[in-house]
C-alpha positions in Angstrom: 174.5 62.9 -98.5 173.5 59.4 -100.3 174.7 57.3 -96.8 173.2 59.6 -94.2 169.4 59.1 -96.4 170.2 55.6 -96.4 170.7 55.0 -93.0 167.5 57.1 -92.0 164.9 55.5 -94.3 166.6 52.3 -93.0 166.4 53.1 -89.4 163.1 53.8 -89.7 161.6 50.8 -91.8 158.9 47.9 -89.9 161.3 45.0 -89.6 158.7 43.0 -88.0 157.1 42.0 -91.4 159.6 40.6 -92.3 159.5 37.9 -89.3 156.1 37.3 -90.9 154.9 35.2 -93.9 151.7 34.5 -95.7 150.4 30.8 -95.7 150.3 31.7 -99.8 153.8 33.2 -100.0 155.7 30.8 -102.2 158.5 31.1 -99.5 156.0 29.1 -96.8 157.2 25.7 -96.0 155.1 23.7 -94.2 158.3 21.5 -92.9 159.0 24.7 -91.0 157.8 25.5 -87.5 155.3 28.6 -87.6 153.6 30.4 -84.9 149.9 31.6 -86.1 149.7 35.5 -85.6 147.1 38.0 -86.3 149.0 41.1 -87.2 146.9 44.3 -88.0 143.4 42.1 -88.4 145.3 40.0 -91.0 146.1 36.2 -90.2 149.6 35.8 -90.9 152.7 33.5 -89.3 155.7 34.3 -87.5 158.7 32.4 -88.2 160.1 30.2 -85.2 162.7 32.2 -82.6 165.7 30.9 -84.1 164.7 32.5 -87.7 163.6 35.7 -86.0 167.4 35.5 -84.2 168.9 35.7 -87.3 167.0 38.0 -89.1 167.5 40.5 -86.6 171.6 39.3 -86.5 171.3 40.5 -90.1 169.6 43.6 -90.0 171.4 45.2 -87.4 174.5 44.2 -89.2 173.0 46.1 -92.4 172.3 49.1 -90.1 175.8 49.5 -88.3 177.2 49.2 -91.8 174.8 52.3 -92.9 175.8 54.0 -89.5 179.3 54.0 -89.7 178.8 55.0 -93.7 176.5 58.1 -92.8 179.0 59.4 -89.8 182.0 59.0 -91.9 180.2 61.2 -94.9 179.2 64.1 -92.6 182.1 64.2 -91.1 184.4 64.2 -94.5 181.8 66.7 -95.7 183.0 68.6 -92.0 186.2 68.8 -93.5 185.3 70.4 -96.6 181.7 72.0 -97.1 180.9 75.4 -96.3 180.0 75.7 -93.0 176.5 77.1 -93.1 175.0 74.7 -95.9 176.6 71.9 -93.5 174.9 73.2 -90.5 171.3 73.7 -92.2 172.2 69.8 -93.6 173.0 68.6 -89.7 169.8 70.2 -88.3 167.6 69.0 -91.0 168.9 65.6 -89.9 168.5 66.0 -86.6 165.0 66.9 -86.7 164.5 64.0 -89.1 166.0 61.6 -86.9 164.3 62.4 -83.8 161.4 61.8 -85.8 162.3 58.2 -86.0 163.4 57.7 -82.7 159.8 58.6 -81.5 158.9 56.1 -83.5 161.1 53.4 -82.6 160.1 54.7 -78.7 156.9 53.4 -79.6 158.1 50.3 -80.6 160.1 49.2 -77.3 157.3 47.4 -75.5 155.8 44.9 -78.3 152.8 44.1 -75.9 151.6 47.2 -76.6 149.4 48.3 -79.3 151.1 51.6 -80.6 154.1 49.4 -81.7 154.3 48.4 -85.2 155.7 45.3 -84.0 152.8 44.2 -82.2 150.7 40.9 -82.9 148.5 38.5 -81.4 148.7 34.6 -81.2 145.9 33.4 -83.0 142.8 32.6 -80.5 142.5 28.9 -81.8 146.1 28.5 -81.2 146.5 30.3 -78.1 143.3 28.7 -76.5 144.3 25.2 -77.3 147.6 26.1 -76.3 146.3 27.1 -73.1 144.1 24.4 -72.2 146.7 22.1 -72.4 149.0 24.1 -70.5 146.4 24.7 -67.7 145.5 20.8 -67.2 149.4 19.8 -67.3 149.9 22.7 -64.3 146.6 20.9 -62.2 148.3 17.6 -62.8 151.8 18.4 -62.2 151.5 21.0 -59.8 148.5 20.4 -57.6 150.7 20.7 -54.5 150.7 24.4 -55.0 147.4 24.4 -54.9 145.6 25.1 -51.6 141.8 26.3 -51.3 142.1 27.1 -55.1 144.4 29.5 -54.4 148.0 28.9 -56.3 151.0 30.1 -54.2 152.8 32.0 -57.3 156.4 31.8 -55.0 156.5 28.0 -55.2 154.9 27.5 -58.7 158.0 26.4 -61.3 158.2 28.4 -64.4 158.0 25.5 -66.6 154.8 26.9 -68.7 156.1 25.8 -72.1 153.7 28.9 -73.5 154.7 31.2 -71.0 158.3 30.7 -71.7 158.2 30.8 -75.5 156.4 34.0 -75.5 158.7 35.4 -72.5 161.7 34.5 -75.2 159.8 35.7 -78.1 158.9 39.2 -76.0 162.6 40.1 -75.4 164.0 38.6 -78.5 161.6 41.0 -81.1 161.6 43.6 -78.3 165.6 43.6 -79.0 165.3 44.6 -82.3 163.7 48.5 -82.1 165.8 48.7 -78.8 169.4 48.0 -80.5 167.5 50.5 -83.6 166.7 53.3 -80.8 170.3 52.6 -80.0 172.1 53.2 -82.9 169.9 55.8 -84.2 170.6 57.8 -80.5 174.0 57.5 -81.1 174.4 59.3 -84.5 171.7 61.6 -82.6 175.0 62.2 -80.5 177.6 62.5 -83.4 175.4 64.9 -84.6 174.8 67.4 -81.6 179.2 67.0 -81.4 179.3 68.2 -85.6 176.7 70.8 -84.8 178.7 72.3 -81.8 181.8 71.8 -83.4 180.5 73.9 -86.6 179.4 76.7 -84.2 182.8 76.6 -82.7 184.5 76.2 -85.9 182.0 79.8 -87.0 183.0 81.7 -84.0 186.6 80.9 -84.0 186.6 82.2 -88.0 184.1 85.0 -86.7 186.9 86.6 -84.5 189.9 86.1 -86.5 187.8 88.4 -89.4 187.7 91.1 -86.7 191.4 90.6 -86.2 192.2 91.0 -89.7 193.1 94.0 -91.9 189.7 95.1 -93.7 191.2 95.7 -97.8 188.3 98.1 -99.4 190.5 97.8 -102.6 190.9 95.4 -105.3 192.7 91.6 -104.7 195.0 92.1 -107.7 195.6 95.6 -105.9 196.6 93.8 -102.6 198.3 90.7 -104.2 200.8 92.7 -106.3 201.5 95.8 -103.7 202.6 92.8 -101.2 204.4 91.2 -104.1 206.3 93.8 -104.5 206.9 94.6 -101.3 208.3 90.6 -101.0 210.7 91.4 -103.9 212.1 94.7 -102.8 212.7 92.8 -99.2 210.6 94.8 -97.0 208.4 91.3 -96.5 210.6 88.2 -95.6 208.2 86.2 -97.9 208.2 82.0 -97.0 211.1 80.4 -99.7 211.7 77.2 -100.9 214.7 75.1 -100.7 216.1 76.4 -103.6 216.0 80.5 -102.6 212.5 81.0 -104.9 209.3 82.8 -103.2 206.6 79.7 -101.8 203.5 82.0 -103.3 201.2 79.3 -102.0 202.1 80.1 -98.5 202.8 83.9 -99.4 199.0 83.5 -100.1 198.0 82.0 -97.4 200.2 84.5 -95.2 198.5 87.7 -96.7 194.8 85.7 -96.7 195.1 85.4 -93.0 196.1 89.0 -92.3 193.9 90.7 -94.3 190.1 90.8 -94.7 189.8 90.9 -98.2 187.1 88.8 -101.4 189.3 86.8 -102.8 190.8 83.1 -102.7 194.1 82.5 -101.6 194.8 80.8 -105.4 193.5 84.0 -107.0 195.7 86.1 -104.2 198.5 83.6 -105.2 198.7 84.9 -109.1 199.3 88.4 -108.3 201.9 87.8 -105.0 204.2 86.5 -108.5 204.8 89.7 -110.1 206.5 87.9 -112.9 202.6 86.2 -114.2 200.9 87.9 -116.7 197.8 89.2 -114.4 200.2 90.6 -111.9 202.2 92.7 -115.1 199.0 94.0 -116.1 198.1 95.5 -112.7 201.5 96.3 -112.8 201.2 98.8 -115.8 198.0 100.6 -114.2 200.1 100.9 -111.4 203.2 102.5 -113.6 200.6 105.1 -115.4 199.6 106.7 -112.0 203.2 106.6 -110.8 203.4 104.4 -108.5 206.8 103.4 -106.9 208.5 101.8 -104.1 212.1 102.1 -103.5 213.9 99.2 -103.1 214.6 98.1 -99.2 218.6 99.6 -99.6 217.5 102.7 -100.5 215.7 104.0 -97.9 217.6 102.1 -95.4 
């Protein structure tokens, strides 16, 4: 399950380091607009909004790609894995994934310290950044001002601070919320497999009861019924050309009777002409055993 690992290692990765950068990474170009962060006591710098749109365009491009890969490999395993390794598989992965959807829970709300994605401006940046921003807003907007009191209803939202991080705050914020998303979805595909396995189990479950419980040997059961097809007393499934389909003889007699075999195995002794059926045949022959022909006893 190669694709299912993948996309749970990658749902649960810190993408916001990569909207940072060292002012000593090779990669840092001054020409580039950077806005000085201090994330987890280390002064570092976020790329601009426009970078940090794109990077997130990408990696949630990455993880759909891994999503769709790890729902189409449980499901083709669905379609041919035993049942109970599939089911232990699918709970294992449940628990694992609800693992990382606590996590990226934590993440939503980027103001907030339990999130990996949290950050603050730089003080010397955000305090000059503020000053400024506080004498443009007495300048421009004393009207609104009345007994130093600022009537918040009439005040334009034209903070150019305020707005960036407003922007920045739902643009990163997207990122573990599209994650949480995707990662709630397969959540879903999963809960669907695991109730479809159960069904799939209790179906199987009651057609065993309905079948006929064989306490004897498969070769013992393959070549009495094969006989039984040639002598006529079993309209066995034909082919176009008149010849015995033992491959849906098999499957026939698999689903009737409860018995340790697999329908291949079954299939060699239904053909009383093969080799294995001719030497149960001749154990058969030393303790008498016969069946008249259909006619006979007709």
């Amino acid at each position: 399950m190669k694709s299912t690992a993948k996309f749970l290692k990658a749902l649960s990765q810190n993408y916001y380091l990569e909207f940072l950068i060292d002012i000593d990474d090779d990669k840092f170009d001054i020409s580039q607009e950077y806005t000085p962060v201090i994330y987890k006591n280390k002064s570092l710098y976020e790329f601009d909004v426009v970078k940090i749109q794109s990077l997130i365009k990408n990696i949630l491009s990455t993880i759909y790609e891994l999503y769709f890969k790890a729902k189409s490999e449980i499901y083709l395993e669905f379609s041919k894995t035993e049942y109970n390794d599939l089911e232990n598989f699918v709970t294992f992965t449940i628990k694992a994934l609800k693992v990382n959807l606590s996590l990226l829970k934590n993440d939503f709300y980027i103001d907030d310290e339990k999130s990996r994605y949290y950050s603050k401006f730089d003080e010397y940046f955000i305090s000059v950044s503020l000053s400024q921003a506080y004498n443009n807003f007495l300048k421009e907007n004393h009207s609104f001002i009345k007994d130093g009191n600022i009537d918040v209803s009439k005040v334009p939202f034209d903070d150019e601070l305020r707005l960036y991080s407003t922007y920045r705050f739902k643009l990163v914020s997207l990122l573990p919320f599209s994650l949480f998303n995707i990662g709630n979805t397969f959540l879903n595909d999963l809960y669907e497999l695991e109730e479809a396995i159960v069904n799939h189990k209790n179906n199987e479950q009651t057609i065993n009861d309905l079948k006929i419980s064989w306490d004897s040997r498969a070769a013992h059961l393959g070549y009495i019924m094969g006989v039984l097809a040639d002598l006529e007393f079993i309209n066995a499934p034909r082919r176009q050309n008149g010849e015995i389909n033992y491959t849906q003889f098999a499957k026939q007699v698999y689903n009737v009777f409860d018995v340790k075999t697999t329908e291949s195995t079954l299939c060699k002794y239904l053909n009383t002409s093969t080799e294995k059926a001719q030497e149960t045949e001749r154990n058969f022959n030393k303790a008498s055993f016969n069946i008249p022909h259909k006619k006979e006893v007709n």
